[in-house]
N, C-alpha and C positions, 0 to 999 in steps of 0.2 A: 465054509472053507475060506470064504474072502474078508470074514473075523481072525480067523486064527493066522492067516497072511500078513494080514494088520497088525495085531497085535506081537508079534515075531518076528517084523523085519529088523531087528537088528541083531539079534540070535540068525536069523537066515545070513547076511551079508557078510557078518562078521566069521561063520560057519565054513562060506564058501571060498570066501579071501582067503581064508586058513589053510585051507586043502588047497587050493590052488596053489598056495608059495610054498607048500612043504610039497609037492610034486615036482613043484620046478627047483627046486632047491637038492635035490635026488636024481635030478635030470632022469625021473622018469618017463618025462613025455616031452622029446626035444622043443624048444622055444627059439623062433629066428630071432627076436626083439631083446636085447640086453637090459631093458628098465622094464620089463616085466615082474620081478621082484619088488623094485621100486612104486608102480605102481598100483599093486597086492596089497605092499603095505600101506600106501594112501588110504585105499579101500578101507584095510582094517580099522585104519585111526579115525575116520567119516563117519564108521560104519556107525555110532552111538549117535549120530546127529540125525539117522535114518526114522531113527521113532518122533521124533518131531514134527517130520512132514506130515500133513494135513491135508492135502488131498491128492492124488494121484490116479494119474489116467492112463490108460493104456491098453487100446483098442474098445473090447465091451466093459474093460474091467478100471472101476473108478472107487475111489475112496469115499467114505461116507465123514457127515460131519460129526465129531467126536461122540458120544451117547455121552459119558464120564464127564464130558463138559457141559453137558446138556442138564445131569443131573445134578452137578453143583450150583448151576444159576439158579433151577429149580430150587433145592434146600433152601440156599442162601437168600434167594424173595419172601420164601412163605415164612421163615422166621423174621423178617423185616417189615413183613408187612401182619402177621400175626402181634407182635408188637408195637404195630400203630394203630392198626383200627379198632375204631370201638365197635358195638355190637347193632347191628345194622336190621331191622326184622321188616322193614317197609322193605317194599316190592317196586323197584325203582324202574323206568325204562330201560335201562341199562343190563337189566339180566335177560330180557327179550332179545337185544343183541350178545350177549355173551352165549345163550342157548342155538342162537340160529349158527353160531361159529362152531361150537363144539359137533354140532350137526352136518356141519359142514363138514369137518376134520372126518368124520367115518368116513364118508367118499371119496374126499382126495384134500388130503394131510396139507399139501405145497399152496392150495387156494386159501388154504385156512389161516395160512400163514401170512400171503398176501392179505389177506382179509384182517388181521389183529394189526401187520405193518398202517393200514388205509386210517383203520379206527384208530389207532394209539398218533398217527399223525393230526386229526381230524381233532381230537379232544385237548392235544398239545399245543397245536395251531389257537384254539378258542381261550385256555387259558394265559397263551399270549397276549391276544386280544384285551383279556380283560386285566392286565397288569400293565398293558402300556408297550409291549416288547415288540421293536419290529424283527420281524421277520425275511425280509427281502434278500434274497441270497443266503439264506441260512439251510444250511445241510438237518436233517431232525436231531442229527447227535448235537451239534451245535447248538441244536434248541434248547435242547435237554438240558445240558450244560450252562446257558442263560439262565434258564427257570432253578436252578440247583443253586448258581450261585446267589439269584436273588432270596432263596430259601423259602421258595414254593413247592416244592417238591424238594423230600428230604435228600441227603446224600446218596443214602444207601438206595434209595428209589430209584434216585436219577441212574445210578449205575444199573441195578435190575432196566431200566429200561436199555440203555446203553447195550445191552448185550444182549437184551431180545431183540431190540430193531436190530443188531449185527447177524441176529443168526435165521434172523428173515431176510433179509439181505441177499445174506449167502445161497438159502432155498432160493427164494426167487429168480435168484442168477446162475441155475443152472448146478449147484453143487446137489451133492447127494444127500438125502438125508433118509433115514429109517422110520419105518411107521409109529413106532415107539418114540423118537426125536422128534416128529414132528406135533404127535399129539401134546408130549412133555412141554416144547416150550408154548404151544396154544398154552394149554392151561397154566403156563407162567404168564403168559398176557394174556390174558382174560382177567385173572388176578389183578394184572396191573392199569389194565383197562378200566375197572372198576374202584380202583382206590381213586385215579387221576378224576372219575367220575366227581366222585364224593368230595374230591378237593374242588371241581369245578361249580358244582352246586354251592358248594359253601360258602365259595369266592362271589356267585353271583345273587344269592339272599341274603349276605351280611355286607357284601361290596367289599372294598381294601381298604386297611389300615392305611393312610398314607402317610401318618406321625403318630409317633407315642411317648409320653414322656412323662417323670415323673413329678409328682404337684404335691405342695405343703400341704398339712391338716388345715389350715388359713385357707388355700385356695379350695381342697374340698366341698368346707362348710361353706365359702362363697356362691361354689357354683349349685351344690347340691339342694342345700337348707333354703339360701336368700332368696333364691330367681323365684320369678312368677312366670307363668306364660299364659299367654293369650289364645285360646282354644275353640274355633268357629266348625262348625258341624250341621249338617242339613238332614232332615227327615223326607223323603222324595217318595218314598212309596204309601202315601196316605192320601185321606179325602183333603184334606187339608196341611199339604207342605208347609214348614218352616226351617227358619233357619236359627240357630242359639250360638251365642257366643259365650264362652265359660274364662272365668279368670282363674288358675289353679294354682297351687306347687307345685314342686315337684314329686312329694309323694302322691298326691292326687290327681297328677298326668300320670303318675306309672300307674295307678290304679285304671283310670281309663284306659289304658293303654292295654292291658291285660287282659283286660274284657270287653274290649273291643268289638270283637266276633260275634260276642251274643245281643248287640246292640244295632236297631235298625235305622242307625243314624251314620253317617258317613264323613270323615275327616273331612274339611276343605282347605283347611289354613290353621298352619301354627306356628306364632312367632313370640318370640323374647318381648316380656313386659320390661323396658328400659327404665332405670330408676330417674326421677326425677321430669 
């Protein structure tokens, strides 16, 4: 009943205005007030502005936050983020907490909610950290919006977050929301909980770009072909330790470099052989 209230308030309002000034307009039912006509018609012309409201209270009876908004953020993520990630088959820490949320959400929707706001701050907050951003007085949307324009997080990301953390927000602060809405936007962040994941690791095994620019076939062959380096490495788990110092190219540092792992010697130091 308190869908179809929702969905009709301006069919009801506009309904009721209606009848009311065509009774008074017939003086079927006398009126002391002379702008009772006047304002019927107020009503009437408001009445279209009535569906717009968003939440409404009144006594036990309260509006819920939109489903139809809820399921457009939803669409609009998974194709954004269907689109950007590649295909992921490791088993990351991360879906240990994405599991214990969804888990959460059977029992009670509003914590689970709280619980994707906590995480999606927590993994925001770090990939600040590791770009340099401070944070101090910064609201999350604001973060958001930092890391979007530095283009660490894509556009369309930053907004999917932007609207999840608003619609936690809203739960948390006492607005309504539906078993159906609340599970919907969890699994839109969890989604998004898990991309920022993937962009956080990535940032912290390859570090940041902090310059990039582009260089002649001349600089190239300089840096690639010419350099030599200086390559020192220890063997430590034998009857008899040493230590080798190797003078390479560069294809034959990327070679060591590659097989590195299957090698029971250990980098210590490597530096540029200077010419001359």
């Amino acid at each position: 009943m308190k869908i179809f209230v929702l969905k009709n308030l301006w069919w009801i309002a506009f309904g009721l205005a209606f009848i009311l000034l065509v009774d008074h307009s017939f003086k079927i039912v006398k009126f002391t007030v002379d702008t009772t006509s006047i304002l019927l018609l107020v009503v009437m012309l408001l009445s279209p502005f009535v569906a717009a409201v968003k939440k409404i209270k009144f006594g036990d009876f309260e509006a819920e936050i939109d489903i139809d908004e809820i399921r457009k953020i939803k669409s609009e993520t998974e194709k954004t983020l269907n689109e950007t990630q590649e295909d992921r088959e490791e088993r990351a820490e991360i879906y240990a907490t994405s599991d214990a949320i969804k888990a959460l959400a059977e029992s009670d929707p509003v914590i689970a909610l709280a619980k994707i706001r906590i995480e999606l701050e927590k993994i925001l907050v770090q990939l600040a950290h590791f770009n340099s951003i401070k944070i101090s007085g910064f609201a999350l949307g604001a973060l958001v919006t930092k890391l979007t324009n530095q283009e660490i997080v894509s556009h369309d990301v930053g907004k999917a977050l932007r609207e999840v953390i608003a619609l936690c927000n809203r739960a948390i602060h006492g607005e309504a929301v539906s078993e159906e809405g609340a599970r919907t936007i969890v699994d839109v962040g969890i989604d998004l909980l898990e991309e920022l994941y993937w962009i956080a690791r990535s940032q912290a095994s390859e570090g940041t770009i902090i310059k990039e620019e582009i260089i002649t076939p001349q600089e190239s062959e300089e840096y690639y072909h010419k350099k030599r380096y200086r390559l020192t490495s220890i063997t430590p788990y034998v009857e008899n330790p040493k230590k080798v110092v190797r003078e390479l190219t560069q294809e034959q540092l990327d070679e060591v470099l590659e097989n590195y792992s299957d090698y029971a010697e250990f980098i210590v130091k490597l530096v540029e052989v200077k010419n001359g």
